[in-house]
Backbone as a chain_set.jsonl record, in Angstrom:
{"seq": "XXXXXXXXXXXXXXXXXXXXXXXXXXXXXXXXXXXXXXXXXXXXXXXXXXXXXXXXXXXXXXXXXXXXXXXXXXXXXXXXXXXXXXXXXXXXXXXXXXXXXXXXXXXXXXXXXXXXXXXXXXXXXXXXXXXXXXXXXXXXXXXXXXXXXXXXXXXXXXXXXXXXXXXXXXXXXXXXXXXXXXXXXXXXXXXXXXXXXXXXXXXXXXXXX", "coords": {"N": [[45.23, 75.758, -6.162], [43.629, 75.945, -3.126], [40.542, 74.779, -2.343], [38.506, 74.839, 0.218], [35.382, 73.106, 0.908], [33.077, 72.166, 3.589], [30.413, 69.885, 4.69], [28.189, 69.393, 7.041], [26.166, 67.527, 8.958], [23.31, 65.481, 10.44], [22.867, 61.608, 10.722], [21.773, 60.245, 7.532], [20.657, 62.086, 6.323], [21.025, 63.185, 3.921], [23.728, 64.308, 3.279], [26.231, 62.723, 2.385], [25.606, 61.498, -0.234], [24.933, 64.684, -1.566], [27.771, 65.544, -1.324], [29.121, 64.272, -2.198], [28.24, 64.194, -5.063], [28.835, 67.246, -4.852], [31.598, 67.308, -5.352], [32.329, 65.633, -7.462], [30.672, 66.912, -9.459], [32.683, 69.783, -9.302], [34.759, 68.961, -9.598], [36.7, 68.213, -7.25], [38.375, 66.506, -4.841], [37.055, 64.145, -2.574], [36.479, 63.889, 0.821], [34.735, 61.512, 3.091], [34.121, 61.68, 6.28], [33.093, 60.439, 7.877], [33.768, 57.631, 7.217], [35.954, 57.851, 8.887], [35.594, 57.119, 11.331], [34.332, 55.232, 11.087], [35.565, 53.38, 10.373], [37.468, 53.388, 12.839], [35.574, 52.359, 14.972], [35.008, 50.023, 14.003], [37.384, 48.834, 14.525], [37.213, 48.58, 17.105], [35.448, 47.008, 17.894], [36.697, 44.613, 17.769], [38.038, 44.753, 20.273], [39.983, 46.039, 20.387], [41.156, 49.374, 21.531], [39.894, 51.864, 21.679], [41.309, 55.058, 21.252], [44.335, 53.604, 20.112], [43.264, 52.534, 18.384], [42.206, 54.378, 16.251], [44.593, 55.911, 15.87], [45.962, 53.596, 14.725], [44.947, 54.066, 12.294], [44.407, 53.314, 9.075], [44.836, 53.737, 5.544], [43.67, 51.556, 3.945], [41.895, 50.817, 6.107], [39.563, 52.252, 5.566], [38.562, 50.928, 3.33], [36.691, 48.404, 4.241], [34.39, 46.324, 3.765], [32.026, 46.25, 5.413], [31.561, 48.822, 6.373], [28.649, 50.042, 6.948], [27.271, 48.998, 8.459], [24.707, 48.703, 11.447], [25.575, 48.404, 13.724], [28.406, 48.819, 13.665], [27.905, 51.442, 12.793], [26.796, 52.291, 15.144], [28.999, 52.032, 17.034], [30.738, 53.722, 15.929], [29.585, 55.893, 16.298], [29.981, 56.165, 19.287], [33.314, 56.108, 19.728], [33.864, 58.609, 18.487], [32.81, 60.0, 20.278], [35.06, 60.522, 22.094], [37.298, 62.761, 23.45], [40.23, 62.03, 22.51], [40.209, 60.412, 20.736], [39.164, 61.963, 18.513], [40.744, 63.877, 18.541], [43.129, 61.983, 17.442], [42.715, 62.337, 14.515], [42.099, 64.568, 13.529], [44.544, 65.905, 12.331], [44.779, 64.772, 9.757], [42.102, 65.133, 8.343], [41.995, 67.768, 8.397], [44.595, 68.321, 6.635], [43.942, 67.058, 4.181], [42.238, 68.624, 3.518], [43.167, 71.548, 2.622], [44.251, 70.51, 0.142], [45.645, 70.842, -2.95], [43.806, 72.295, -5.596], [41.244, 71.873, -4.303], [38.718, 70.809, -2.169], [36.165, 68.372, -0.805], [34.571, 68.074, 2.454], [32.824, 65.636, 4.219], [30.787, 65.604, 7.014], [30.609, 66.211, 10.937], [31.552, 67.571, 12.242], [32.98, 69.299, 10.404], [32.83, 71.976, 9.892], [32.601, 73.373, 12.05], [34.701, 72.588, 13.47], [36.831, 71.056, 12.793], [37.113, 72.51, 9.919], [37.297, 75.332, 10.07], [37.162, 77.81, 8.456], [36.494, 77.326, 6.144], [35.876, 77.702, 3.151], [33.056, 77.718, 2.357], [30.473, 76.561, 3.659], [27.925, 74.488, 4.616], [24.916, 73.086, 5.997], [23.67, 70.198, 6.524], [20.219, 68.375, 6.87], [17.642, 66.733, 7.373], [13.844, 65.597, 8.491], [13.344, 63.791, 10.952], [11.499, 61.357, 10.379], [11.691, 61.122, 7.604], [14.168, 60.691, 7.699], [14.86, 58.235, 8.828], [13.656, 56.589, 6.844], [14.618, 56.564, 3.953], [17.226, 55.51, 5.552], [16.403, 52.965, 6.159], [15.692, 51.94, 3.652], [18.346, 52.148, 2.304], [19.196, 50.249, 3.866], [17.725, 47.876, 3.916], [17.833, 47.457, 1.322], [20.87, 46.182, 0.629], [19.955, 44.104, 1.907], [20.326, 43.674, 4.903], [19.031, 43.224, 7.672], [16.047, 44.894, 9.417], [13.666, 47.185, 10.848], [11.23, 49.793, 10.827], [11.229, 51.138, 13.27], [13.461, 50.156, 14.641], [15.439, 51.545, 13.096], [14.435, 54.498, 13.222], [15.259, 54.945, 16.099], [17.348, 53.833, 16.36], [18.629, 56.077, 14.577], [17.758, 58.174, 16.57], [19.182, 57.925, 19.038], [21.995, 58.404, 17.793], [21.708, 60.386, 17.155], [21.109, 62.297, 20.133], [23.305, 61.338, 21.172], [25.655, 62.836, 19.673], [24.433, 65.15, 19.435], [25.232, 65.663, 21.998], [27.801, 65.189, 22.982], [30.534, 66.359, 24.634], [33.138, 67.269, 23.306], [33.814, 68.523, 20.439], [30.176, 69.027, 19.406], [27.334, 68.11, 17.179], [26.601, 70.182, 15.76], [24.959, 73.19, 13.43], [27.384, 75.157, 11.852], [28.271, 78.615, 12.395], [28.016, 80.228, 10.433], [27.139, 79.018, 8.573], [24.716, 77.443, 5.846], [21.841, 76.153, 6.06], [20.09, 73.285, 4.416], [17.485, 72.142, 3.817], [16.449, 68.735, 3.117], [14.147, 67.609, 3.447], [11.975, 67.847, 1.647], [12.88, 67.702, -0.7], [14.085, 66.273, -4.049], [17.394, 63.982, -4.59], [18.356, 65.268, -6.745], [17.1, 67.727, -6.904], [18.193, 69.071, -3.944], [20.873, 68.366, -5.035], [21.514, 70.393, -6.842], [20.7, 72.766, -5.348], [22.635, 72.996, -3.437], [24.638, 73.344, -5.205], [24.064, 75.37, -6.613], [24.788, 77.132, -3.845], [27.228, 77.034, -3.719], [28.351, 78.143, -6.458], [27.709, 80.458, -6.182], [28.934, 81.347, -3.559], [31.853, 81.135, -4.608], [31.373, 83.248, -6.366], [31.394, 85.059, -5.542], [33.499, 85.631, -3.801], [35.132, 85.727, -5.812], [38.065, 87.745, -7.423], [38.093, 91.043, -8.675], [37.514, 91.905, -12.209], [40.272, 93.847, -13.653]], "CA": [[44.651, 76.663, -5.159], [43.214, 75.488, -2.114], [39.114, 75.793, -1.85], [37.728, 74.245, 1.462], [33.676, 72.429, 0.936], [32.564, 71.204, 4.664], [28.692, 69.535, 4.71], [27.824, 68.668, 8.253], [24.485, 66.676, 9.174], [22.881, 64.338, 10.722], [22.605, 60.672, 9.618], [20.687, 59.719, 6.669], [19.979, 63.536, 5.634], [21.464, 63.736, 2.436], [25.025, 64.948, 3.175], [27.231, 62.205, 1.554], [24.99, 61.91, -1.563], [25.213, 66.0, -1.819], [28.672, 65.747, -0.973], [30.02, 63.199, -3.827], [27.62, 64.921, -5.969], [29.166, 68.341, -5.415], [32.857, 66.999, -5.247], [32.259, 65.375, -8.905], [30.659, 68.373, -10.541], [33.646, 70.938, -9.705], [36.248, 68.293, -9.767], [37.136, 68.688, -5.937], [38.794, 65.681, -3.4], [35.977, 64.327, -1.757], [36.155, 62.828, 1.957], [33.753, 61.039, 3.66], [34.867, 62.251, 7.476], [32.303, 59.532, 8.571], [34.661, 56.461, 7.523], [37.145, 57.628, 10.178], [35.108, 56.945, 12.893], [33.425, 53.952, 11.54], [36.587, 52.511, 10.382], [37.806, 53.076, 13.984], [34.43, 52.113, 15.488], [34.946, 48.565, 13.642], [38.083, 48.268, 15.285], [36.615, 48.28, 18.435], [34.211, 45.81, 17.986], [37.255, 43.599, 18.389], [38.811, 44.64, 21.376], [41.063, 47.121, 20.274], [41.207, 50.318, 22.369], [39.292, 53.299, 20.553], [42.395, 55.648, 20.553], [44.848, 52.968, 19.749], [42.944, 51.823, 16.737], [42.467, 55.775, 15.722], [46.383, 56.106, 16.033], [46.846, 53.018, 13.739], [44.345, 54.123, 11.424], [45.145, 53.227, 7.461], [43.653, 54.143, 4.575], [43.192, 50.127, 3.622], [40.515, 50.605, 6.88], [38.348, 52.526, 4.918], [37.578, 50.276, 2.12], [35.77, 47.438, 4.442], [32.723, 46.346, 2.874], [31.056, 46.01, 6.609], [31.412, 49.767, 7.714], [27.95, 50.773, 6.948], [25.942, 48.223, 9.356], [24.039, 49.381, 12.56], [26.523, 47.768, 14.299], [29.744, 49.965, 12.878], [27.677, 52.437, 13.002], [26.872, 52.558, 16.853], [30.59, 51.527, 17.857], [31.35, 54.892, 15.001], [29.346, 57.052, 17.071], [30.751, 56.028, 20.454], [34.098, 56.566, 19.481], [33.285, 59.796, 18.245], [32.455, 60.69, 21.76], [36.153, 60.319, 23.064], [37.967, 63.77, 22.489], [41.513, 61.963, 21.942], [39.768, 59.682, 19.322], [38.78, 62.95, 17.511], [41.969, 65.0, 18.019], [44.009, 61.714, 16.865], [42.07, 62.129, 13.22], [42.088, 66.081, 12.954], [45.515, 66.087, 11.197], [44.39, 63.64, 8.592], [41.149, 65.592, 7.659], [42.72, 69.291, 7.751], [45.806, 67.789, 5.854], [43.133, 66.579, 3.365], [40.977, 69.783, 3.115], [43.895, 72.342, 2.187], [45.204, 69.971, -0.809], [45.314, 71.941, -3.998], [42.865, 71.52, -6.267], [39.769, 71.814, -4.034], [38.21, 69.232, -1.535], [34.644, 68.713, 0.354], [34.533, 66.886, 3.35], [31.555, 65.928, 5.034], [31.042, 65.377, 8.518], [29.353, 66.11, 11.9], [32.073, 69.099, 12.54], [34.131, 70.195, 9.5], [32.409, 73.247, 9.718], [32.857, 73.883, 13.377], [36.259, 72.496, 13.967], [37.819, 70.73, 11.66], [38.009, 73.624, 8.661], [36.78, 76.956, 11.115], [37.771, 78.427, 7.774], [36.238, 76.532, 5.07], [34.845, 78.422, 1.818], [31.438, 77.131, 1.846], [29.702, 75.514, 4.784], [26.539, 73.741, 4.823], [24.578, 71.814, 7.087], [22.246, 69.275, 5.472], [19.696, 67.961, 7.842], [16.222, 66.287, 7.42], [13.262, 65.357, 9.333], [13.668, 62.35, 11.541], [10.957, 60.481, 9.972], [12.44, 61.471, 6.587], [16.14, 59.889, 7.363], [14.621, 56.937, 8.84], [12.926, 55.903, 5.95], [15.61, 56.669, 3.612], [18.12, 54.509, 6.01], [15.759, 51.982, 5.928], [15.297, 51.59, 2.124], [19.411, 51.731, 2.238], [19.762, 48.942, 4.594], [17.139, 46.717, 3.094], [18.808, 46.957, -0.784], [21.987, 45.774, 1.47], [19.835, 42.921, 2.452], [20.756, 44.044, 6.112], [17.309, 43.051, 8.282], [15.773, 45.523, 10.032], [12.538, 47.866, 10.797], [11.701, 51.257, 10.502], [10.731, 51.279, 14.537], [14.198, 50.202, 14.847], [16.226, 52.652, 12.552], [14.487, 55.973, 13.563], [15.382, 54.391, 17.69], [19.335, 54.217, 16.266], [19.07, 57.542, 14.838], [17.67, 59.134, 17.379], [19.989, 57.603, 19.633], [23.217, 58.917, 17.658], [21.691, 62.423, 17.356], [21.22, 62.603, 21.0], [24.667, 61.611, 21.056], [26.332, 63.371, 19.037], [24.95, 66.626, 19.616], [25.197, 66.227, 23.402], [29.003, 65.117, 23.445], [31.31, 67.677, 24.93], [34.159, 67.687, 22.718], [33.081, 69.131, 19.076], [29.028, 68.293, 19.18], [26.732, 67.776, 15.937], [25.973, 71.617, 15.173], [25.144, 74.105, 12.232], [28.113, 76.515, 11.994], [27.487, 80.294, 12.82], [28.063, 80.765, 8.867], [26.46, 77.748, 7.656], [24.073, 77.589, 4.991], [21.193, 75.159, 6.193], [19.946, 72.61, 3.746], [16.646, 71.031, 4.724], [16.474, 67.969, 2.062], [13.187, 66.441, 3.669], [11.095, 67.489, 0.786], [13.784, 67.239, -2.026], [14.739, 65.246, -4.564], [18.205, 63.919, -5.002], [18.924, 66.101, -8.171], [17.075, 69.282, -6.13], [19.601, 69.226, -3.194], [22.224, 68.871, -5.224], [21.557, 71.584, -7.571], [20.756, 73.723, -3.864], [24.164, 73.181, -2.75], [25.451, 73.883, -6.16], [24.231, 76.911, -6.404], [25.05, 78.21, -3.08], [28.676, 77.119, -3.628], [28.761, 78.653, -7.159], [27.408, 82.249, -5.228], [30.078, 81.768, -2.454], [33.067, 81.471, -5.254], [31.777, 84.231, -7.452], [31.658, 86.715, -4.278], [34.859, 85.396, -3.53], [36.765, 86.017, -6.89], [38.778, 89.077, -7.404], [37.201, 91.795, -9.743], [39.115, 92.564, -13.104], [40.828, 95.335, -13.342]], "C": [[43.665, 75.895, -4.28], [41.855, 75.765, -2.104], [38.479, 74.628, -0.896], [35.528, 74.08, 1.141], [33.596, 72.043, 2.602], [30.757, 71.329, 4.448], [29.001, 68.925, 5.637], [26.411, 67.913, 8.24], [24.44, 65.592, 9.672], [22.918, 62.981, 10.17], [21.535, 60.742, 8.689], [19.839, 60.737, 6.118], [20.395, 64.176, 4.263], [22.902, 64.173, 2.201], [25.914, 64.392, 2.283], [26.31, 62.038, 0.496], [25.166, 63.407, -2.209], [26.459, 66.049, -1.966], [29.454, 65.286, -2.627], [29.183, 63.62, -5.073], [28.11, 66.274, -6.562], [30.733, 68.405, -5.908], [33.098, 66.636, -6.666], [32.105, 66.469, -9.672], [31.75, 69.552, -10.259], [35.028, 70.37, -9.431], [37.232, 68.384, -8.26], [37.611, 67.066, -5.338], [37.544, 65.911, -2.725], [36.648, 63.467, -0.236], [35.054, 62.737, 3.252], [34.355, 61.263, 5.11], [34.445, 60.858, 8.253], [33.109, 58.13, 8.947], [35.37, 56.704, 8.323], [37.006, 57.107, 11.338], [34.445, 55.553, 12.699], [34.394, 53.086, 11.083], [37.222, 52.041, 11.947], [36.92, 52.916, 15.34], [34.695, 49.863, 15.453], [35.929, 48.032, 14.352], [38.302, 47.55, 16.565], [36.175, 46.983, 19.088], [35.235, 44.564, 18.445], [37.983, 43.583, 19.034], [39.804, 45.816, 21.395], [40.314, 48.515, 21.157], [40.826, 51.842, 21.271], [40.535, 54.261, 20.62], [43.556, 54.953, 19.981], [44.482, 52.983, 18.162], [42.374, 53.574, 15.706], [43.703, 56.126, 15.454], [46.817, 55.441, 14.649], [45.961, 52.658, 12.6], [44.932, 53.653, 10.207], [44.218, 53.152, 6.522], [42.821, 52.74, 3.909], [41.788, 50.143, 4.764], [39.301, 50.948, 6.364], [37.613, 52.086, 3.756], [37.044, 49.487, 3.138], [34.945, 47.447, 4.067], [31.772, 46.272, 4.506], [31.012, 47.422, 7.513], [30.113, 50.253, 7.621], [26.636, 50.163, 7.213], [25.65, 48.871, 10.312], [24.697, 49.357, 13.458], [27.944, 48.568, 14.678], [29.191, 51.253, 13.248], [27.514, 53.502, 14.523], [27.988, 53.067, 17.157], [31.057, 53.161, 17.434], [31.08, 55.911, 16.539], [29.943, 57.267, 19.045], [32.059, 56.465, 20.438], [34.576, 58.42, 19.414], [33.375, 60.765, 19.336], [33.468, 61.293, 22.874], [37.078, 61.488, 22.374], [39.431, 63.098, 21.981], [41.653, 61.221, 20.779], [39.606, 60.791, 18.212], [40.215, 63.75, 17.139], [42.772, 63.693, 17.455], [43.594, 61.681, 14.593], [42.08, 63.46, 12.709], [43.253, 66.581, 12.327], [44.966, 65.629, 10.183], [43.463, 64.732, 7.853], [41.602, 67.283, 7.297], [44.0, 69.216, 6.652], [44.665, 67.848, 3.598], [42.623, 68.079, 2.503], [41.726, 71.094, 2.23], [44.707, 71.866, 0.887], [44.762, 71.037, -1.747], [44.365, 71.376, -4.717], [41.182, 71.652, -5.894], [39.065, 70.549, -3.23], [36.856, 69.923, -0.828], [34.823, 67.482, 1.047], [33.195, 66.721, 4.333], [31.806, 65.093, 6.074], [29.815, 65.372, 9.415], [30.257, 67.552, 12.205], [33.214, 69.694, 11.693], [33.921, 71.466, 9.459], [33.159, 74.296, 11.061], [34.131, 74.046, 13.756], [37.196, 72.32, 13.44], [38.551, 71.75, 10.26], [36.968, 74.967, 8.898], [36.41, 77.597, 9.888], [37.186, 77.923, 6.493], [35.748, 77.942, 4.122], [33.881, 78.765, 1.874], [31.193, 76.146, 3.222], [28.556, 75.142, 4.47], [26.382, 72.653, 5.583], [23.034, 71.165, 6.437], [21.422, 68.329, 6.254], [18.331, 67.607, 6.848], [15.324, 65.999, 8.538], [13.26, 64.146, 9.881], [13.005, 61.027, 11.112], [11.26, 59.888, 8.301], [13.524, 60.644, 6.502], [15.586, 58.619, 7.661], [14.155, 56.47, 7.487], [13.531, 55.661, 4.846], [16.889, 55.764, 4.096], [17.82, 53.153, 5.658], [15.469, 51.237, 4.522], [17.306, 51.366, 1.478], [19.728, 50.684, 2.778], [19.134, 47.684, 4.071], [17.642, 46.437, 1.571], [20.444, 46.041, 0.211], [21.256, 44.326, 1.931], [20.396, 42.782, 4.289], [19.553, 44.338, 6.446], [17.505, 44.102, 9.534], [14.348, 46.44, 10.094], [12.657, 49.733, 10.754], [11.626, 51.903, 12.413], [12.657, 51.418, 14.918], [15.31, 51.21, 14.44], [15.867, 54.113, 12.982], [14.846, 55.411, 15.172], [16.976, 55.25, 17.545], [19.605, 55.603, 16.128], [18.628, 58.475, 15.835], [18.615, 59.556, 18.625], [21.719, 58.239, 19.198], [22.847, 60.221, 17.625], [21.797, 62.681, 18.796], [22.916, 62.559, 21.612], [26.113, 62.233, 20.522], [26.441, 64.65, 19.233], [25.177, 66.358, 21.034], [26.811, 65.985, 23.904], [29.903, 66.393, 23.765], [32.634, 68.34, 24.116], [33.32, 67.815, 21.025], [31.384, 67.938, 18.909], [28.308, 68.565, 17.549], [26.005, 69.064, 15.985], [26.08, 72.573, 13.757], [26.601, 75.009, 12.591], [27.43, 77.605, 11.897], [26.971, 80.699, 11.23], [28.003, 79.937, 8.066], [25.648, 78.116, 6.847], [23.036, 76.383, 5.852], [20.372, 74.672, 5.153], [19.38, 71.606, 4.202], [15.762, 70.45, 3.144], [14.873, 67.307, 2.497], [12.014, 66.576, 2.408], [11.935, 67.546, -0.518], [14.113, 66.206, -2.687], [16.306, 65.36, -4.407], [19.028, 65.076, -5.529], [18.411, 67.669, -7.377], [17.976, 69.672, -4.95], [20.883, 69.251, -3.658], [22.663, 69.862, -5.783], [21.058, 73.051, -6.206], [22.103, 73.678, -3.222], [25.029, 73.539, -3.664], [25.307, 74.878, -6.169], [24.478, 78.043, -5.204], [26.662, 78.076, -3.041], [28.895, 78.111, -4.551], [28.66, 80.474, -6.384], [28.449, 82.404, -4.403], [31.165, 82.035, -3.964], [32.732, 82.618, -6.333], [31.955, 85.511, -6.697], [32.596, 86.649, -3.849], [36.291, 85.95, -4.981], [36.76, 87.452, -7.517], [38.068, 89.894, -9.062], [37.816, 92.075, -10.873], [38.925, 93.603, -13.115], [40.431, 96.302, -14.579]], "O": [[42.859, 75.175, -4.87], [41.608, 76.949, -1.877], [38.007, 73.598, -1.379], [34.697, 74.984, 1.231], [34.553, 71.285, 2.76], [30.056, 72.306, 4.186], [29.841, 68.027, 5.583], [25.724, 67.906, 7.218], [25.293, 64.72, 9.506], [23.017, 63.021, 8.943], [20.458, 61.252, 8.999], [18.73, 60.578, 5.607], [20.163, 65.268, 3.745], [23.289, 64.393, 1.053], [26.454, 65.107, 1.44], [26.233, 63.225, 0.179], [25.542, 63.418, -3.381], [26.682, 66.736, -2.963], [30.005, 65.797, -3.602], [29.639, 63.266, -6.16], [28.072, 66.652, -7.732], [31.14, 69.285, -6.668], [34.025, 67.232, -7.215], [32.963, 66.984, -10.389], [31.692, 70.419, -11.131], [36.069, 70.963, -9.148], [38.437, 68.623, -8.333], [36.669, 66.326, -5.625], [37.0, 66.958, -2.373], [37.282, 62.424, -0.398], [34.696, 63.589, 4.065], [35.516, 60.859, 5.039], [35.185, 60.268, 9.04], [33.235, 57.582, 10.042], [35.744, 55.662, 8.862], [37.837, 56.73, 12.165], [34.072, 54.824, 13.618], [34.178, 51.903, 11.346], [37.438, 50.879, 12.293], [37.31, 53.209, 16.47], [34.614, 48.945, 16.27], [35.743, 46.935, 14.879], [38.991, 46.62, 16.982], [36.363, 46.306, 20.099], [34.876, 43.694, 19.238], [38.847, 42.713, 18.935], [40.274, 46.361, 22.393], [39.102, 48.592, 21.359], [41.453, 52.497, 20.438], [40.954, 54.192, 19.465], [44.056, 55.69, 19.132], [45.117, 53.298, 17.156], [42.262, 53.566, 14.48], [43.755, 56.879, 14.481], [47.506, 55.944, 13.761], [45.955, 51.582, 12.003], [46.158, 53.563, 10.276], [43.091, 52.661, 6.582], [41.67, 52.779, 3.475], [40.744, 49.592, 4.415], [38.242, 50.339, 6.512], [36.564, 52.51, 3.271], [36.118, 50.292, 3.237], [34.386, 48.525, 3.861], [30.557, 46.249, 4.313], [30.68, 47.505, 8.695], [30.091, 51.241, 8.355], [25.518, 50.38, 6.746], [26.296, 49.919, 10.342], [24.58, 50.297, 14.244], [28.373, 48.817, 15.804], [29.828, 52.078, 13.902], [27.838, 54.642, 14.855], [28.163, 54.237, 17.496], [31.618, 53.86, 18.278], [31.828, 56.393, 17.39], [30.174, 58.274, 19.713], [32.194, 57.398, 21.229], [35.333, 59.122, 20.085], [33.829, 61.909, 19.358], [33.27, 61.995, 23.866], [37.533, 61.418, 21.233], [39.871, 63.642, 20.969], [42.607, 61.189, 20.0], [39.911, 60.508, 17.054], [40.668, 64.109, 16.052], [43.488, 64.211, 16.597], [44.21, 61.077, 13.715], [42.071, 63.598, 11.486], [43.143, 67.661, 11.746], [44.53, 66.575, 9.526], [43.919, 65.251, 6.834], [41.538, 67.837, 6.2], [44.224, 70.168, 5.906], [44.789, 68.394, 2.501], [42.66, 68.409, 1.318], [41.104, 71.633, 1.315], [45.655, 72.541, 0.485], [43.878, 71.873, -1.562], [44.038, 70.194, -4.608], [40.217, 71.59, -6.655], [38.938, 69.439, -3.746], [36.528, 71.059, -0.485], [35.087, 66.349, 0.645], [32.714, 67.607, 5.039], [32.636, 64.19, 6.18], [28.676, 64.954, 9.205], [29.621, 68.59, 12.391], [34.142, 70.385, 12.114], [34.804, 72.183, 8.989], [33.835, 75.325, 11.085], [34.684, 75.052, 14.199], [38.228, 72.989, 13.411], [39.686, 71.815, 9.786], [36.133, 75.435, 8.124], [35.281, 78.082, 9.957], [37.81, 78.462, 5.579], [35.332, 79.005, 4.583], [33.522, 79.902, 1.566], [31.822, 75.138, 3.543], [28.135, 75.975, 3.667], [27.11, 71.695, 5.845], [21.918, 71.553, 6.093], [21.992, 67.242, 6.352], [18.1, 68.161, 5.773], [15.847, 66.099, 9.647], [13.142, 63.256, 9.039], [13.503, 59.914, 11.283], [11.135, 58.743, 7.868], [13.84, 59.987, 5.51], [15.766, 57.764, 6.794], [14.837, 55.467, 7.275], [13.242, 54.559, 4.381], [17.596, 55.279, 3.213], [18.556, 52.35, 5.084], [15.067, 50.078, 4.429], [17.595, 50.659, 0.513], [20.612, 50.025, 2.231], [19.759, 46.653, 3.821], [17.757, 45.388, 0.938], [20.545, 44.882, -0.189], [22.01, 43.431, 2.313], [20.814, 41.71, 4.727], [18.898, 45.262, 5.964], [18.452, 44.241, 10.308], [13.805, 46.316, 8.997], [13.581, 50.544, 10.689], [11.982, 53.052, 12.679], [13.151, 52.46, 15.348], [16.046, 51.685, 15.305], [16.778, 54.929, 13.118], [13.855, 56.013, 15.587], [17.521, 56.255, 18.002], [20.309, 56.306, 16.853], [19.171, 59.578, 15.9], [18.851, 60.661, 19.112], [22.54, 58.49, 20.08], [23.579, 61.127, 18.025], [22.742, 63.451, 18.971], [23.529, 63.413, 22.252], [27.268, 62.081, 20.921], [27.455, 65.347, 19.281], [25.473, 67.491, 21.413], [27.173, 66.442, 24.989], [29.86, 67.375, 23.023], [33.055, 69.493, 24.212], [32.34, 67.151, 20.689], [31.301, 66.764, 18.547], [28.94, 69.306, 16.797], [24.803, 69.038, 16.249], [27.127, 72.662, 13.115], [26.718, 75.48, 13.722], [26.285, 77.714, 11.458], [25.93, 81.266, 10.9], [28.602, 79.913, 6.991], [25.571, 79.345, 6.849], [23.771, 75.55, 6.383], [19.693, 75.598, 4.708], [19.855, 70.599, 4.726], [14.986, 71.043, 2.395], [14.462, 66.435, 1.73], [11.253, 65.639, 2.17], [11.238, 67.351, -1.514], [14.445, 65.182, -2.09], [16.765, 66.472, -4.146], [19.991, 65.655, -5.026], [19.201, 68.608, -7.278], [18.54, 70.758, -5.088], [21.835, 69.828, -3.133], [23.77, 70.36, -5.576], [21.218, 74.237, -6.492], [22.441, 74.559, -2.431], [26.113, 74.012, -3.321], [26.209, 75.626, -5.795], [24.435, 79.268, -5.32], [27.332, 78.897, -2.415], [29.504, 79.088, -4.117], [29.53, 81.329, -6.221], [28.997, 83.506, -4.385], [31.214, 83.196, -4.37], [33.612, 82.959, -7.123], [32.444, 86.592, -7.028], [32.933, 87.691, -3.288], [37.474, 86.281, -5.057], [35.816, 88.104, -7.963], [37.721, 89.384, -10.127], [38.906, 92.608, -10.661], [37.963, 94.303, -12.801], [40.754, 97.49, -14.561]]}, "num_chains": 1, "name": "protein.A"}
């Protein structure tokens, strides 16, 4: 049986940590929506033509060990920006979301566009000074040099981009849940998204008779 998860958000707000957190505890298909774009972000970088290299996506793209530099990450969000880059990836992720079994996919618009329809929405956001600092403590264990002047710059720079693009922008759904991680732990966001999933599927399942 089919049960649709989408977590939208910003960078560096907790979504894929929540995500692979909630995907483990109820045994669900997780996908990261993010590698699509920064797989076909990386492509870029060497010339290739952002819908081209969306077209000849492959799932081997998403292991690189280099998609989760500043770099990748930019090129990601540019991409992003180009509606035929997005519609050539929206089979893939709706394909994904309806498998049996149960999947969560997190994103910037599974909620919105990608699965209209989902189960369970949430949008997992933090405070800007919050994700920076958090990015920053990810990029430095990575040994990937950088400041914190510089990382809240980038993100501010992909939020402005993201939400301001015209084809599906970086918004809560109407029937989202919002999920503001800036004073949470780890283990408290995930047990906040657990329990608003477990509440959606028990108001969802049929009464006995």
């Amino acid at each position: 049986m089919a049960f649709t998860i989408a977590i939208d958000g910003p960078a560096a707000a907790g979504k894929g940590t929540v995500s692979k957190a909630v995907a483990d505890h109820f045994g669900f298909a997780h996908l990261d929506t993010g590698l699509l774009y920064r797989a076909t972000g990386r492509r870029t970088l060497d010339g290739t033509d952002p819908v081209e290299a969306a077209r000849a996506l492959v799932a081997a793209d998403l292991d690189a060990a280099d998609l989760r530099t500043p770099e990748v990450a930019q090129a990601a969000s540019r991409v992003a920006a180009i509606p035929e880059v997005r519609h050539a990836l929206v089979d893939f992720q709706r394909a994904f979301a309806r498998r049996a079994g149960g999947a969560v996919l997190d994103g910037r618009d599974i909620g919105t566009v990608i699965c209209p329809e989902a189960e369970v929405k949430l949008f997992v956001t933090a405070d800007d000074d919050v994700r920076a600092r958090r990015r920053l403590a990810e990029l430095t264990g990575k040994s990937i040099g950088t400041t914190y002047e510089e990382v809240l710059a980038d993100l501010r720079t992909r939020d402005a981009r993201d939400s301001a693009r015209a084809d599906a922008p970086l918004k809560p759904a109407e029937d989202a849940v919002v999920l503001d991680t800036s004073t949470m732990t780890i283990d408290e966001a995930v047990a906040a998204a657990i329990a608003e999933i477990d509440r959606r599927r028990s108001a969802d399942a049929p009464e006995s008779p």
